[in-house]
N, C-alpha and C positions, 0 to 999 in steps of 0.2 A: 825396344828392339835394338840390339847392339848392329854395330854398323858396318860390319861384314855380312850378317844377316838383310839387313837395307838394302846393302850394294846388289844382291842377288836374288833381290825382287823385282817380277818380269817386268811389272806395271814403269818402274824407275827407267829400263834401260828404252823402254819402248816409248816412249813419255823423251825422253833425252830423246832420241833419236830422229824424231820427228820434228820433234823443238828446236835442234840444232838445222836441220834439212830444210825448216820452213825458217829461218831465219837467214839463210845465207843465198833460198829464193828470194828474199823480199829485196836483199842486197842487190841479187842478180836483177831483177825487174829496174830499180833502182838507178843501176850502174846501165839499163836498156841495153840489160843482154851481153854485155862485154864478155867474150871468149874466156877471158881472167875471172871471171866472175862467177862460173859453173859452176852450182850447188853443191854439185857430186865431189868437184873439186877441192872445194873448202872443208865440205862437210867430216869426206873421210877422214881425213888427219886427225880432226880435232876429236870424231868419237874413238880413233885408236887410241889419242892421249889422253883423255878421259880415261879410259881402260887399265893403259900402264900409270898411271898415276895412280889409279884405287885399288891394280893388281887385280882386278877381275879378268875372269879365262875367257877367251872365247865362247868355249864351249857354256858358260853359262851367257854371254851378250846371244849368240844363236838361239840360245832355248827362249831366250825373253822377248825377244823378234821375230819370232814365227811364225805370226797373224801376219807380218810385213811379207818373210818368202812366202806363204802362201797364197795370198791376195798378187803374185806376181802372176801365177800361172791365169786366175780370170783375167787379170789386165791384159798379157801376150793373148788372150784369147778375143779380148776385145779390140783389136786392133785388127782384127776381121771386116767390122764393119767400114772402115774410112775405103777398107780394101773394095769391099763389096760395093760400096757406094760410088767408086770411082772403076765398078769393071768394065765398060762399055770403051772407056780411054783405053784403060789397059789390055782390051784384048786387042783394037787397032793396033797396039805399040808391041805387040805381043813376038816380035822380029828382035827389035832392037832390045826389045828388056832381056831375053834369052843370050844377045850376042853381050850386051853389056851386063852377064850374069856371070857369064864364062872367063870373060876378061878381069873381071875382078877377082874370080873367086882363083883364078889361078894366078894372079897376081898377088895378091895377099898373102898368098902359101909359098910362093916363089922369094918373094921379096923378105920373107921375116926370116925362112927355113936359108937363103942363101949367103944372109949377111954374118949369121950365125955361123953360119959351116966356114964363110970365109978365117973367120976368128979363131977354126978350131972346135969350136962349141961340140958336146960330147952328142950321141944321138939321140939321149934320153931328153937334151933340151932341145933338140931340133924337133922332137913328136911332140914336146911341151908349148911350145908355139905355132905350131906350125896351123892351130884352127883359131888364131888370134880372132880372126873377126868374124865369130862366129856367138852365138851366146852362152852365156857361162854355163848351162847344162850341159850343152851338145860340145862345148871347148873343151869340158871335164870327163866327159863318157869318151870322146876320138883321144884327149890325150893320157888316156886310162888304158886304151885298148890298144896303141899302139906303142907302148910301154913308158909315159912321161909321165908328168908329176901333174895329177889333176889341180891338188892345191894352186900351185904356182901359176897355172894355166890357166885358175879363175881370176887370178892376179892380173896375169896379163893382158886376158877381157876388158876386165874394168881398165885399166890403164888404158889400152887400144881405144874404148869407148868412148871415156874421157876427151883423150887429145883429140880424136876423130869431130868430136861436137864442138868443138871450142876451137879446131883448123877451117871447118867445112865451110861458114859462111862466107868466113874471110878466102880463103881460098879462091873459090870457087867463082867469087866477087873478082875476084886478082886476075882469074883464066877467062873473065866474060861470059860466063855459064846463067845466062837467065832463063831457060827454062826449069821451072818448076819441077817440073815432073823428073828431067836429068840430073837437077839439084838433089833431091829428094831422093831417086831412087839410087846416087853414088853414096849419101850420106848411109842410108841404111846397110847399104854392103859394107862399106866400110867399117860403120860404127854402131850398129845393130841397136841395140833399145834403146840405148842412150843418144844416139843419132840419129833414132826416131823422134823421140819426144823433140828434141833439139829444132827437127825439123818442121815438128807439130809448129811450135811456135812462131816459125818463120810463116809457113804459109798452110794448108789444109792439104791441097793437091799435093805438096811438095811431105807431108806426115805420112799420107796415105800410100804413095808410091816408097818412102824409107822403109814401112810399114813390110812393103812387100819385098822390097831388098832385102832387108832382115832374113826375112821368111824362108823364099828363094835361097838365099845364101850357105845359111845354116843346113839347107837338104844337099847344094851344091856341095861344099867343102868338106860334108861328111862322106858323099860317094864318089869324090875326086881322091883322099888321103885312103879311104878305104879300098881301091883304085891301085893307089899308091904302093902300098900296102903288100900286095898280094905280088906284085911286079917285083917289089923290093928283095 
């Protein structure tokens, strides 16, 4: 098999990919968790230079990773249960999760869309960020329909998610925030999957309520900008 032919066998990139992911977990366990040490962190550089190095497109590493995005939608789906198993908490808190739903989700949009505008920034990248911390489908369909650049907008997800998981412990630690549950549930506004799982880690209570930050979020920011929108 010639080796162009190699490079753009699914098995290869998918095989890499998980081999690079699970190797820069074991660092992160290692390292116990170090904010520097985020998988996600590590990982993407090294499989985009992998990429330009062998000059393989995108569009073929996507086709060979497909089994990975579609096993995402059961996962987001399973992240029901931590939800369900923690609803009796969450419907007592069910005041303060709504007021601290609101406060984030128009924070977030405020704060990305206003630093930008101060710069200048054109409108097309004010719509393109402006669902930063929402999850990369719902970031890509609101900054699609509101005339921005989906690509870039899933860029900015991941990045947002990223630093959001690898700020939140320490953070949050710094502000004297030890409840669980208010841990958990800014981490998922903020940092949506990746600040979910982040959060798995830390503690259960504190997975289960990012879980629904998440959730929450993503329905918020779409009918807030959609909102927006129409005013505009």
């Amino acid at each position: 098999m010639s080796q162009p032919a190699m490079l753009a066998t699914p098995l290869l990139w998918l095989t890499a990919t998980l081999g690079v992911f699970t190797l820069f977990d074991v660092i992160s366990r290692r390292c116990n968790r170090h904010p520097l040490c985020h998988p996600v962190l590590w990982s993407t550089p090294v499989l985009i230079a992998a990429l330009l190095a062998t000059g393989t497109s995108y569009e073929t590493y996507r086709t060979a990773t497909f089994p990975l995005s579609f096993l995402l939608g059961p996962a987001v789906v399973g992240l029901a249960v931590p939800i369900w198993a923690e609803r009796r908490r969450i419907r007592r808190l069910a005041v303060p999760i709504m007021l601290a739903l609101g406060a984030g989700a128009v924070t977030s949009i405020v704060s990305a869309v206003s630093v930008l505008a101060l710069f200048g920034a054109p409108l097309e990248m004010l719509a393109t960020i402006a669902p930063r911390a929402t999850t990369t489908p719902v970031a890509m369909a609101i900054a699609g329909q509101l005339g921005g650049i989906p690509a870039l907008a899933a860029v900015i997800v991941l990045f947002a998610g990223v630093v959001g998981a690898m700020v939140a412990t320490p953070l949050l630690d710094l502000l004297g925030v030890r409840d669980y549950r208010a841990r958990g549930f800014a981490t998922g506004v903020a940092a949506h999957g990746i600040g979910a799982a982040r959060a798995f880690q830390v503690d259960a209570t504190a997975g289960a309520l990012a879980s629904l930050g998440m959730a929450l979020n993503a329905v918020a920011t779409a009918a807030l900008l959609s909102v927006m929108a129409l005013l505009i």
